[in-house]
RODO-2510 file (C-alpha; in nm, 4 decimals, decimal comma):
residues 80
     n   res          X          Y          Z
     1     x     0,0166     2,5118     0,3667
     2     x    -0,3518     2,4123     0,2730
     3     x    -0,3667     2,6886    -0,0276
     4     x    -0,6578     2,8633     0,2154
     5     x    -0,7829     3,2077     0,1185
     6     x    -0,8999     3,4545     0,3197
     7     x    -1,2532     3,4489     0,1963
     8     x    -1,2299     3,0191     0,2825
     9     x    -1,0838     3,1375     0,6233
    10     x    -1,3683     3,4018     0,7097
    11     x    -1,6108     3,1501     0,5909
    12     x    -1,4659     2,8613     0,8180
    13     x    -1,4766     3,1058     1,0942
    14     x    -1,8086     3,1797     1,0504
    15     x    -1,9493     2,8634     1,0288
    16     x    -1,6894     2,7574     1,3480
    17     x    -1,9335     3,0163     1,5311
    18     x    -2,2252     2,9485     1,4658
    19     x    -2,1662     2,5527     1,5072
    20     x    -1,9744     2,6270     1,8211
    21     x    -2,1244     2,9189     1,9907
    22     x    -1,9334     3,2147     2,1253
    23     x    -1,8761     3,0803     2,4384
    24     x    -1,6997     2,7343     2,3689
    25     x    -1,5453     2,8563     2,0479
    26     x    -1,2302     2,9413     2,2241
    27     x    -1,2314     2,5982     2,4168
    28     x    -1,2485     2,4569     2,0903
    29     x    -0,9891     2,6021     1,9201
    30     x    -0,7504     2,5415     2,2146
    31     x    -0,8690     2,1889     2,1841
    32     x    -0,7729     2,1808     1,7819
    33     x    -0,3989     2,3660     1,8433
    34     x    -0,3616     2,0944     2,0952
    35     x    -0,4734     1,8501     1,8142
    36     x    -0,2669     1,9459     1,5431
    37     x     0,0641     1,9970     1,7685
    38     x     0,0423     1,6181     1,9203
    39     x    -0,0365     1,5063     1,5321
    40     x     0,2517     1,7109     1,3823
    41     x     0,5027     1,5815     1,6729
    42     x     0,4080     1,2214     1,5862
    43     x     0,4336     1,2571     1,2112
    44     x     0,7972     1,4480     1,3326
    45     x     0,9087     1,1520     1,5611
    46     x     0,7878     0,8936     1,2733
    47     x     1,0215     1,0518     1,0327
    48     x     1,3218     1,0529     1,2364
    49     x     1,2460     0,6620     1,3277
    50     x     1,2411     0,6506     0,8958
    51     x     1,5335     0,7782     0,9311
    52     x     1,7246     0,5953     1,2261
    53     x     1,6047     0,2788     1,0307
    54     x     1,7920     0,4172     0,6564
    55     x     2,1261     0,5545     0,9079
    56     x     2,0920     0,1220     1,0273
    57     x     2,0710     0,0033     0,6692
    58     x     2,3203     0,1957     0,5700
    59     x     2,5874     0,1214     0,8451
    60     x     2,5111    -0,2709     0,8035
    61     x     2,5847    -0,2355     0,4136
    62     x     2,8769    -0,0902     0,5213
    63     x     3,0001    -0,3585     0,7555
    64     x     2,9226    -0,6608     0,4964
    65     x     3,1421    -0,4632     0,2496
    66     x     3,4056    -0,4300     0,5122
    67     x     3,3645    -0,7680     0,6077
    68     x     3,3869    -0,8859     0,2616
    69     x     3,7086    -0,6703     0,1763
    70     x     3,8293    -0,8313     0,4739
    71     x     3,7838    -1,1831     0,3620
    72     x     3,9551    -1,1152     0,0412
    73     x     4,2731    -0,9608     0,1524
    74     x     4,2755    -1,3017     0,4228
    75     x     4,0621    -1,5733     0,3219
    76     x     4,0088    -1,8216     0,5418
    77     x     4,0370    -2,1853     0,4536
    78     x     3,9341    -2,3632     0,7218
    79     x     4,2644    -2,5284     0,7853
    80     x     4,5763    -2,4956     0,9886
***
């Protein structure tokens, strides 16, 4: 996903403990998997609105050109 290595990884972890501290490193990284789940679940529900808004366009194209089709198989002239 972000093309990490394990040396990258050992060295993050490292400097995550010695930043940190043994003690609140696990609160932290709780805190972070929290993070990243709320932030992937709103990037999630942002592409399915994308979406729901495309499906729209789409079905309102769709209903002009039936509407249209309509109109040319009975045009209305306005008069009786």
């Amino acid at each position: 996903m972000f093309n990490i290595g394990i040396a990258e990884l050992v060295l993050i972890l490292v400097l995550a403990f010695v930043l940190v501290g043994p003690q609140d490193l696990p609160k932290v990284a709780r805190w972070l998997a929290r993070s990243l789940r709320v932030i992937r679940n709103t990037i999630k529900n942002a592409m399915a609105s994308i979406n729901i808004d495309e499906d729209i366009k789409e079905v309102k194209k769709s209903g002009n050109e039936l509407r249209d089709t309509i109109r040319d198989i009975y045009p209305f002239d306005g008069e009786k």
